[in-house]
N, C-alpha and C positions, 0 to 999 in steps of 0.2 A: 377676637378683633378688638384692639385697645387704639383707641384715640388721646393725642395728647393735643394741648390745647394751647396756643401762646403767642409771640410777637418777637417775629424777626428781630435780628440788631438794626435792624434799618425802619423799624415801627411799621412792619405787616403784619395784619394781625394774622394767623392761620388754627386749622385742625388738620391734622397727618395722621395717617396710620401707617405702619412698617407691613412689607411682606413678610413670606418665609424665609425668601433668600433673597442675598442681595441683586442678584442678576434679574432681578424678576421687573417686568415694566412700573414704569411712573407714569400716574395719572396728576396732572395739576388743571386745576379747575375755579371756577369766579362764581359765586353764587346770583340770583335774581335780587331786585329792589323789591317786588313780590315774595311773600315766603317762598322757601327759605331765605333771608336776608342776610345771615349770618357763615360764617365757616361751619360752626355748630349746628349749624340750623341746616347747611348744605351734608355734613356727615350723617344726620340723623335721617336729615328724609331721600339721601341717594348716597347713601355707602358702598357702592357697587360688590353687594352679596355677591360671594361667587368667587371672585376676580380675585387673584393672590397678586396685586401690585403696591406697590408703596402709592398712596394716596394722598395727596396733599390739594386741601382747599385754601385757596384766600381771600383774603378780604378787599371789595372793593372801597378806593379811596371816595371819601367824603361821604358814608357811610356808615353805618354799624357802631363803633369806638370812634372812630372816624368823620362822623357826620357834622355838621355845621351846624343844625339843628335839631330840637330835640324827636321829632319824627317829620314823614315826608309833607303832611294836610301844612304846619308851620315851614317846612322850606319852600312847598310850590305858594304861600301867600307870602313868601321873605320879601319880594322884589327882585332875590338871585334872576341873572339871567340864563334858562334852563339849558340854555347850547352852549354860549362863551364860557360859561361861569360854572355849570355842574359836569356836566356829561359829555361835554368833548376835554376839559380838564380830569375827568374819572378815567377816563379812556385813556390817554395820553400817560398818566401816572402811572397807573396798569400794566401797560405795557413798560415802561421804564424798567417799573418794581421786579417785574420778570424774573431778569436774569439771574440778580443777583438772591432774590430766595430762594431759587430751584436753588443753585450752589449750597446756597449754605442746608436747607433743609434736605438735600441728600445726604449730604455729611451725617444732618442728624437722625436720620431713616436707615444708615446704613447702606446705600441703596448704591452701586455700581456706575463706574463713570459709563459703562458699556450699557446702560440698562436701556429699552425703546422708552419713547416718550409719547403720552398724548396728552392732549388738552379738551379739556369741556369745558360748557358754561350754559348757564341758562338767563336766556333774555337780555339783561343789560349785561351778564356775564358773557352771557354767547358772541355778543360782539367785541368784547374782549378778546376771546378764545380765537375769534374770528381772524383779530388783526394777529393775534401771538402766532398763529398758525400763518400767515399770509406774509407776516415779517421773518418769520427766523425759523422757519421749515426745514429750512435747509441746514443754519450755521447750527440749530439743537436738535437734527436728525429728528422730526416731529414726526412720526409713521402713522397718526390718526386723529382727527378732530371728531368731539362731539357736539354737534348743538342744538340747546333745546328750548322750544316755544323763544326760538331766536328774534332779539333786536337785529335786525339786520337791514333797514334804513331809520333814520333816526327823524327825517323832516315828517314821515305822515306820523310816529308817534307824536312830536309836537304840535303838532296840528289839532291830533283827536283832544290834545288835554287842554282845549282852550276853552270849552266850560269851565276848568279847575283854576285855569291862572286869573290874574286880578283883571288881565287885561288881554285879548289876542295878543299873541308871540307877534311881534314885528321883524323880519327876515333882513340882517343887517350882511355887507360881504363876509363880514369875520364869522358870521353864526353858519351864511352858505356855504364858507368852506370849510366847517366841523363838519357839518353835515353830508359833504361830498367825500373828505376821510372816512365819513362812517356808515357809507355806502355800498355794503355789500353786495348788492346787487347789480350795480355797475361796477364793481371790481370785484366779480364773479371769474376772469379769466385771471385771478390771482390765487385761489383757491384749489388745491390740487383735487382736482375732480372723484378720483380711484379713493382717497383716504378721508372723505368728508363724508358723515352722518350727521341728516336733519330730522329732528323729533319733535310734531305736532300735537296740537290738541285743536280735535276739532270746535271745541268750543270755544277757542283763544277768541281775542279779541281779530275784526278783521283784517285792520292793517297789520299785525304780523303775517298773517295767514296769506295774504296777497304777497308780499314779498317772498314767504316760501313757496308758493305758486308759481312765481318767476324764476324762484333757482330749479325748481322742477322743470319747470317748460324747457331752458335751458342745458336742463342734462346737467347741472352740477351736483356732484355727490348722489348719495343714496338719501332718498327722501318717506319716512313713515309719517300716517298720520293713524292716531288714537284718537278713537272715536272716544267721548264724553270729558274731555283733560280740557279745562279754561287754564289760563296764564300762570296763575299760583301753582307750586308744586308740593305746599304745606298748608295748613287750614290757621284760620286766624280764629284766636289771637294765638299766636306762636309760639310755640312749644317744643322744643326740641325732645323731649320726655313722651310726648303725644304720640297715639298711631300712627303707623305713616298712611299718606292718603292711598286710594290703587291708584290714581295716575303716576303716584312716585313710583310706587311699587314697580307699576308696567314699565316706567322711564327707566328706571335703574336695571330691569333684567334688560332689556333692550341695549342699554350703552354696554352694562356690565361684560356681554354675550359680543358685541362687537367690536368692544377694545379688545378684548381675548382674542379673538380671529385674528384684529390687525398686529397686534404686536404679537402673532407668535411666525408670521411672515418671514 
């Protein structure tokens, strides 16, 4: 399994890896703001052993190469405003960036216009993954979503980080309605229920965990939880060279084992 490592002509940064053949499914996927942070960082600790599909991670904007700041402790003390200004701007870019790198790095994978598609992400990725699957299911035949220790409402994460910021978030209309875009829990009936894997860790922090309790209650998707997996899916400080954690481990046979089901439908 060779990974290559680079940046779109449109300034995305990624890692790919090629199948055996070109007909064989495509995974694209958005790494965490928690290890792994990186594409590098997401091929190392969830390569999906196993799985013979072209793999392609990317990188989220404002982040990584990316970032405005030199790590996160200096952006949440910038002043940035974490809704207007980072994370519904990351989101929005994200999905933009989409289209246009799957195209081009198929080409560079080798990988079949005919090939099934799925998408993962974990955390701030996962909501990514979330909207990619919710927006264009259809027009890029997306046959399976993965997500893992998923963002999937954004206001109780801001909420929980106002210890960290300089000041409590003040909830302006432009920040409530990022927040209501990136609200997957009340746009749960956008989500194709049969083709959606949610992947827990019981020791995430609460508010994710309560949002995946609600798409559960709800009946959306297949919902697992792993017992002893907090938020991180790589150990700090970051190392892509490093062991992989078992919560990777367990995460990646899990999606690995479930994208294979889905795309051989």
């Amino acid at each position: 399994m060779t990974w290559i490592h680079g940046t779109t002509s449109a300034g995305v940064p990624y890692s790919a890896r090629a199948a055996t053949r070109p007909e064989a499914p495509i995974v694209v996927g958005w790494h965490l703001l928690d290890p792994p942070t990186t594409p590098a960082g997401m091929a190392a600790a969830l390569p999906l052993d196993g799985l013979d599909a072209h793999v392609i991670y990317l990188g989220l904007p404002l982040s990584g190469e990316r970032a405005p700041h030199p790590d996160f402790e200096a952006l949440l003390t910038s002043g940035i405003d974490m809704v207007t200004e980072f994370f519904g701007p990351m989101h929005e870019q994200a999905l933009d960036e989409f289209p246009a790198a799957l195209d081009e790095l198929r080409g560079t994978l080798g990988a079949s216009d005919a090939s099934a598609l799925a998408v993962l992400g974990g955390s701030a990725g996962a909501s990514v993954a979330a909207e990619v699957f919710a927006t264009h299911a259809a027009s890029h035949r997306i046959v399976a979503c993965v997500l893992l220790n998923p963002m999937l409402q954004l206001r109780p994460m801001i909420d929980a980080m106002a210890e960290f910021l300089p000041s409590p978030y003040a909830w302006s209309p432009a920040a409530e309605a990022v927040a209501a875009r990136m609200d997957f829990v009340a746009r749960a009936p956008e989500l194709s229920h049969d083709r959606l894997l949610i992947v827990e860790g019981s020791d995430d922090e609460l508010h994710f965990i309560a949002a995946v309790r609600e798409l559960e209650r709800l009946r959306v998707g297949e919902v697992r939880f792993v017992d002893g997996v907090a938020h991180p899916l790589a150990a700090w400080p970051e190392d892509p060279t490093a062991e992989r954690t078992e919560g990777a481990k367990t995460y990646d046979r899990i999606a690995a084992e479930w994208i294979a089901e889905a795309t051989a439908a």
